[in-house]
LOMARSE-988662 format. One record per residue (C-alpha): x, y, z; residue in three letters. Coordinates in steps of 0.1 Angstrom, whole numbers, padded with zeros to 4 digits, always signed. Each point is the difference from the previous one (the first is absolute). Example, Ala and Ser with C-alpha at 12.3 -4.5 7.8 and 13.67 -1.06 7.14 Angstrom:
<rs>
+0123-0045+0078ala +0014+0034-0007ser 
</rs>
This chain:
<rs>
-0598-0153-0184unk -0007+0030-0028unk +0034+0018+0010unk +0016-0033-0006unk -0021-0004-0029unk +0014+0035-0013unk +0036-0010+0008unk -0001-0031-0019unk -0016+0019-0031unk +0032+0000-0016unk +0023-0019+0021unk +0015-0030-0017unk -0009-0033+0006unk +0040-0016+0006unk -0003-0014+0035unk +0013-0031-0014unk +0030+0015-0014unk +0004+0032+0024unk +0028-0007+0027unk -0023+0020+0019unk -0023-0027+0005unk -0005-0012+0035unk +0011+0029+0015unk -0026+0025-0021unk -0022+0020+0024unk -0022+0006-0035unk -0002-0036-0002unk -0007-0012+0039unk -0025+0032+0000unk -0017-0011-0034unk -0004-0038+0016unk -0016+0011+0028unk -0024+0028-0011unk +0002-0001-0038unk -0024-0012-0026unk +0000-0032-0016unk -0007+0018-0036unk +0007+0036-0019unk -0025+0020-0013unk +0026+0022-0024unk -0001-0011-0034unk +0023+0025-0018unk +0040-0004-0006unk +0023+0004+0028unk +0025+0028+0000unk +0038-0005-0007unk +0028+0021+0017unk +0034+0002-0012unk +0021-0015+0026unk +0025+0027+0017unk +0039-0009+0005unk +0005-0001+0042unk +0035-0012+0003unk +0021-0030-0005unk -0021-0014+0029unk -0036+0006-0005unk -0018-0016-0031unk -0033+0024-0006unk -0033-0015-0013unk -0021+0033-0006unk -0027-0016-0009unk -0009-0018+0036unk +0006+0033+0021unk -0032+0012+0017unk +0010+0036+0005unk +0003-0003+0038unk +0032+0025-0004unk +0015-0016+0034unk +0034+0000-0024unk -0007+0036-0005unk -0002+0008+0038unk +0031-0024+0006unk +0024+0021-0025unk -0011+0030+0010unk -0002-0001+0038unk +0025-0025+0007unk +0026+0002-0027unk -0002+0033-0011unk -0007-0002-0039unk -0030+0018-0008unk +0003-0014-0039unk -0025-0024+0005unk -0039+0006+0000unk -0027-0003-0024unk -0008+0017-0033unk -0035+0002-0022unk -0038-0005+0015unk -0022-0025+0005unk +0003-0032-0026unk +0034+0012-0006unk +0015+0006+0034unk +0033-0016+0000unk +0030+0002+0027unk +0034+0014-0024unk +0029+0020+0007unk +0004+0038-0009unk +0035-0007-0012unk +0000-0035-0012unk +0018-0026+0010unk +0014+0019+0030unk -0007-0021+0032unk +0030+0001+0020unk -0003-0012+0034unk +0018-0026+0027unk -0033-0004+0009unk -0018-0007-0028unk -0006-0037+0005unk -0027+0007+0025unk -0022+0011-0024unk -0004-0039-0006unk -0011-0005+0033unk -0022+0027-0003unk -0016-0006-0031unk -0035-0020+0009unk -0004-0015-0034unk +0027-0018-0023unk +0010+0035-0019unk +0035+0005+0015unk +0014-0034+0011unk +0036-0011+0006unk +0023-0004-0035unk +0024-0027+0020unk -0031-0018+0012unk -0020-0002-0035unk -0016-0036-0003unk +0028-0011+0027unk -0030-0016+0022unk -0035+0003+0023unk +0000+0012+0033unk -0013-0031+0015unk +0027-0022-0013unk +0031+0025+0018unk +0011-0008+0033unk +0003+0032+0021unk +0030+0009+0020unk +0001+0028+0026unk +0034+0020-0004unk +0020+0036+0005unk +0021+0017-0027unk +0039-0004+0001unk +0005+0028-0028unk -0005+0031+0022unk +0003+0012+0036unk -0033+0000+0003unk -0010-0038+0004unk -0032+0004-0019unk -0028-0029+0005unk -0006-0023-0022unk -0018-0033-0016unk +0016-0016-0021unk -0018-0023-0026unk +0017-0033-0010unk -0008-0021-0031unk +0019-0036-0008unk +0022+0009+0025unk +0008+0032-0014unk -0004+0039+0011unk -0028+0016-0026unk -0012+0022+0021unk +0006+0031+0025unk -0030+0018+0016unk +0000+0024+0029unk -0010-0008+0034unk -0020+0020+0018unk +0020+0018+0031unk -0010+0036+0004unk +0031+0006+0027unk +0028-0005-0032unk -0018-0003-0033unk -0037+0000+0002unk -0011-0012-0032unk +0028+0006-0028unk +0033-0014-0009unk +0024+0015-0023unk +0008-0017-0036unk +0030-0009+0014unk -0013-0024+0021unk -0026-0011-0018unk +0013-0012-0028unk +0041-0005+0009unk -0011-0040+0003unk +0010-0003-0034unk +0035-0004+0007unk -0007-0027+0024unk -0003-0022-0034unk +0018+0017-0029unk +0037+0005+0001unk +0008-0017+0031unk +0031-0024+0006unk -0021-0034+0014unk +0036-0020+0009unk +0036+0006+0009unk +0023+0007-0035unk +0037-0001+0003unk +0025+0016-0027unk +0015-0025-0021unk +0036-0002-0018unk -0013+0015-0033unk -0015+0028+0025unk -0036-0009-0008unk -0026-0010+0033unk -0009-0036+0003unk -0030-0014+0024unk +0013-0017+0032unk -0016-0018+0031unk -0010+0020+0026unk +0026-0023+0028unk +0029+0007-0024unk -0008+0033+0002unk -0006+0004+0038unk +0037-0019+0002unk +0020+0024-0030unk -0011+0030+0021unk +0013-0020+0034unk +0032-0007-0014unk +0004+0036-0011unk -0009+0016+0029unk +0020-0023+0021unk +0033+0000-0016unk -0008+0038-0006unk +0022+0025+0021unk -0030+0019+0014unk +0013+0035-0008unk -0002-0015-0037unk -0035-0002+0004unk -0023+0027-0010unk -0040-0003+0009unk -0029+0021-0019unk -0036+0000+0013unk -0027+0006-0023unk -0036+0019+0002unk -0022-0027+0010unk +0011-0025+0027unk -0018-0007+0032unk +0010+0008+0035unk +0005-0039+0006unk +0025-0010-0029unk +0021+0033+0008unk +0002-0013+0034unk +0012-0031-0007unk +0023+0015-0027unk +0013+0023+0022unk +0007-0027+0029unk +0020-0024-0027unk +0019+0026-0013unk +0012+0012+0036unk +0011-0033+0007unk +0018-0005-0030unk +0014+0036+0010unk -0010+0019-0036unk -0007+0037+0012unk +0000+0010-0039unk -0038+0006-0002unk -0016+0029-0019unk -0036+0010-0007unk -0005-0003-0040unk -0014+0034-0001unk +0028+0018+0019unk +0030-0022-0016unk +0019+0029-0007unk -0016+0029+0027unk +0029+0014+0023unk -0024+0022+0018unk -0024-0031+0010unk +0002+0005+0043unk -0031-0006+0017unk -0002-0011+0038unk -0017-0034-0002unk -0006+0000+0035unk -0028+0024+0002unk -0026-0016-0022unk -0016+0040-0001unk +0033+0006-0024unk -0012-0020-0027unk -0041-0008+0004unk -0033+0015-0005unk -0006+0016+0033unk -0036+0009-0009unk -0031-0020-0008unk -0016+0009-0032unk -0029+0007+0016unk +0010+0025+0018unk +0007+0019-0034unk -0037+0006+0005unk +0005+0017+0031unk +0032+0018-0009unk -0002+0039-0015unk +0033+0008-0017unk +0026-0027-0022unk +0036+0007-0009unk +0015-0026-0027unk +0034-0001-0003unk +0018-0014-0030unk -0026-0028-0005unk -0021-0010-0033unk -0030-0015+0025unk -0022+0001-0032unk +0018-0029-0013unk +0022-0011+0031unk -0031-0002+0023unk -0031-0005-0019unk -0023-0001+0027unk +0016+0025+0023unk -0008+0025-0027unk -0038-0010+0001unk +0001+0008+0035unk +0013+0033-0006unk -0023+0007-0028unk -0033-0008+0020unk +0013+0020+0029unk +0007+0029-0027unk -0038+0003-0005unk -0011-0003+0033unk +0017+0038-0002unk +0020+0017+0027unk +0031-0021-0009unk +0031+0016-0019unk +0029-0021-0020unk +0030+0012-0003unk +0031-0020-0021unk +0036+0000+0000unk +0020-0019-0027unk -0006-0004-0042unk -0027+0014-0017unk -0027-0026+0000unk -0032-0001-0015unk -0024-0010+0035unk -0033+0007-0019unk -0012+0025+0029unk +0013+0039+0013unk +0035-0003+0015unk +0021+0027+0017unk +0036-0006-0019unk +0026+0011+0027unk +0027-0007-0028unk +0026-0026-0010unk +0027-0001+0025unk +0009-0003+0036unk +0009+0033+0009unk -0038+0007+0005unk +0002-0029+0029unk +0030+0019+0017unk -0019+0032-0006unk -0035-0019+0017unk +0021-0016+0030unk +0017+0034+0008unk -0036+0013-0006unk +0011+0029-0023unk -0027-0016-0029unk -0032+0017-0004unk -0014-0035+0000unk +0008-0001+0036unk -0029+0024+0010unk -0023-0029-0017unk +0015-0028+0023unk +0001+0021+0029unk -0042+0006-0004unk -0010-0034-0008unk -0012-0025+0029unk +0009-0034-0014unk +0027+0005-0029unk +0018-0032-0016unk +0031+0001-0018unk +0008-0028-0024unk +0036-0006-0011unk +0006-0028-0027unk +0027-0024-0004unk +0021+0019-0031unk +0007+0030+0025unk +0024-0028+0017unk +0016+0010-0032unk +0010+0037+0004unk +0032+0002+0019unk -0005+0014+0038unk -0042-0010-0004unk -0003-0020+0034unk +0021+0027+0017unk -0027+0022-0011unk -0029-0024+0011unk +0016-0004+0035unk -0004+0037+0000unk -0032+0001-0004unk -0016-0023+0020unk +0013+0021+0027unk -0022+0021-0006unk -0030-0001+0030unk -0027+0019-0016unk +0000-0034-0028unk -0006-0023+0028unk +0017-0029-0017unk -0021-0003-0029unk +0030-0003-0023unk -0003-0032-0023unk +0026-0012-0024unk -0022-0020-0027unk +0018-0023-0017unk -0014-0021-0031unk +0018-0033+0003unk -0012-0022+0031unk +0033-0020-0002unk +0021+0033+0010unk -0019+0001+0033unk +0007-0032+0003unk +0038+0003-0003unk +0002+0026+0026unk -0024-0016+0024unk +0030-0026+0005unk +0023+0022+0004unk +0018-0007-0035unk +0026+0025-0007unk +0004+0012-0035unk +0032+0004-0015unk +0017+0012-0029unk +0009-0033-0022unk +0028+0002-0028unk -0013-0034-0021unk +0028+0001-0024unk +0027-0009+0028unk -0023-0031+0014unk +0002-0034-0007unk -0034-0013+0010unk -0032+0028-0003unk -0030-0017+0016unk -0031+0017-0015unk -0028-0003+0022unk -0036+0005-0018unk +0017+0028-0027unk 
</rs>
């Protein structure tokens, strides 16, 4: 009760207005042991509130001092520009440099935060916690398939938190995830539009729509017909789109991300040529990573927390292939091209002597090596390699990709300007 009493000495009273309130462990602690009175009679301090981001509104003058969003940014993200300056009364959490928070994980300090000081921009006086209905859910905008809840208000998404799962992503989700829900509302075509004479789009039904697109595909010469798969659409709807366009006999079907790429030849048959062989757990376990030609920081969130924690744990070396790229801990930078993978598969690299050592190595490849002409020849190459024992993984940031080779779609090389009908599928 007299720590709490302390705590509250110059803590705000804005429950009422805080869109902490509910879910305030000051608040559900200070209900159960706290006093019904004060016994401080002076003024309360004021803190300047600190600029976080386009996503976190700061109330200074509510924050405890707890530092749990200093230990967050500098043992989990890497930024070690938050902590807290002056003594006593005048303790406050700031930034060295101001204003320089960046992060993809910066959202969690939110979650983190056990008192309304950093809450949620987007979510500012959206609602209460008791009046969303909770949804349990994974996220589509990585190949990861982090867990989450999703919070829904009205009928309407206000609201992404993490769910717990200590196998993929423990406690954290990226900003990307957390907050992409946005364009679930804003900027999103709601009904079918067809081009009218003047060239402008006009609202139709949906069952004239469903029968314009029947008509064209029907009286359509299928070569005519050109097909483009977007980012994020589920292994079901490809399926189906994949069995009507085989009987209408279209074979004109490209990825959206490899439209143009002549080097795009992967072996869909062997599901090893295109997924994450390895758990992430067994990061934990492993004692040497190669990345090649992939930006997990921002591609892979969550996979680059894993690498992070296993980092400090010691004993564990990082090596990277690929574009300079900031990853916030010590990297070995093997250079920019792929004449250091030739020179590691023919084992004339010094890096080889490294591989050759370690017990449990992983190498991750990313989707934009598919990119550099001759890359899965190179990849093949490698996996032959016994001392590796198969723990290549291609990680690749868009689920829907996966899901086009899962069913065995071929991707092909589409000139649009020649077709008659392009059927844009979720791009």
């Amino acid at each position: 009760r007299s720590v709490l009493e302390f705590l509250l000495i110059n803590h705000p009273l804005d429950c009422p207005i805080c869109d902490q309130a509910s879910e305030c462990d000051l608040q559900d602690q200070t209900m159960i042991f706290g006093s019904d009175r004060s016994r401080f009679f002076f003024k309360k301090r004021g803190v300047e509130d600190k600029y976080c981001g386009p996503f976190i509104k700061t109330i200074m003058t509510r924050c405890i001092h707890c530092t749990r969003c200093v230990r967050f940014a500098n043992e989990i993200c890497g930024i070690d520009n938050l902590g807290t300056t002056g003594r006593g009364n005048k303790t406050e959490i700031n930034f060295y440099y101001p204003n320089v928070f960046n992060s993809e994980f910066s959202g969690n300090l939110i979650d983190l935060c056990p008192v309304g000081a950093l809450t949620s921009k987007p979510f500012t006086f959206k609602a209460r916690s008791w009046e969303l209905k909770k949804k349990e859910g994974v996220d589509v905008l990585d190949g990861i398939g982090s867990n989450i809840k999703v919070d829904i208000f009205n009928n309407e998404v206000v609201r992404i938190l993490p769910k717990t799962n200590f196998n993929i992503n423990k406690e954290w989700i990226s900003n990307k995830t957390r907050f992409f829900f946005d364009s679930l509302k804003y900027q999103r075509i709601k009904y079918p539009l067809l081009k009218d004479e003047n060239n402008k789009f006009q609202k139709i039904s949906w069952f004239n729509a469903l029968n314009i697109i029947n008509q064209k595909l029907i009286t359509t010469d299928s070569s005519n017909i050109k097909s483009i798969i977007g980012d994020l659409v589920d292994l079901e709807s490809l399926f189906l789109l994949k069995k009507n366009l085989n009987k209408l006999g279209i074979s004109n079907i490209s990825y959206e991300k490899f439209l143009n790429n002549k080097n795009l030849k992967i072996n869909s048959d062997l599901t090893s040529n295109f997924l994450f062989q390895n758990t992430l757990k067994s990061i934990d376990e492993s004692d040497l990573c190669l990345i090649i030609n992939s930006d997990i920081r921002q591609e892979g969130s969550i996979l680059n927390i894993h690498l992070i924690n296993r980092l400090k744990k010691g004993n564990f070396k990082i090596a990277y292939l690929g574009n300079k790229i900031d990853f916030t801990y010590p990297v070995d930078n093997l250079g920019l091209n792929l004449d250091v993978l030739i020179k590691i598969i023919t084992g004339k690299h010094s890096f080889c002597k490294n591989i050759k050592k370690a017990k449990k190595p992983i190498i991750i490849f990313g989707e934009n090596i598919i990119n550099q002409k001759n890359a899965y020849f190179l990849i093949s190459k490698l996996k032959n390699l016994s001392f590796l024992n198969n723990n290549i993984n291609f990680f690749n940031s868009k689920n829907s990709f996966i899901n086009f080779l899962e069913i065995n779609f071929l991707n092909n090389k589409l000139n649009l300007k020649n077709s008659k009908v392009s059927y844009l599928y979720n791009t």
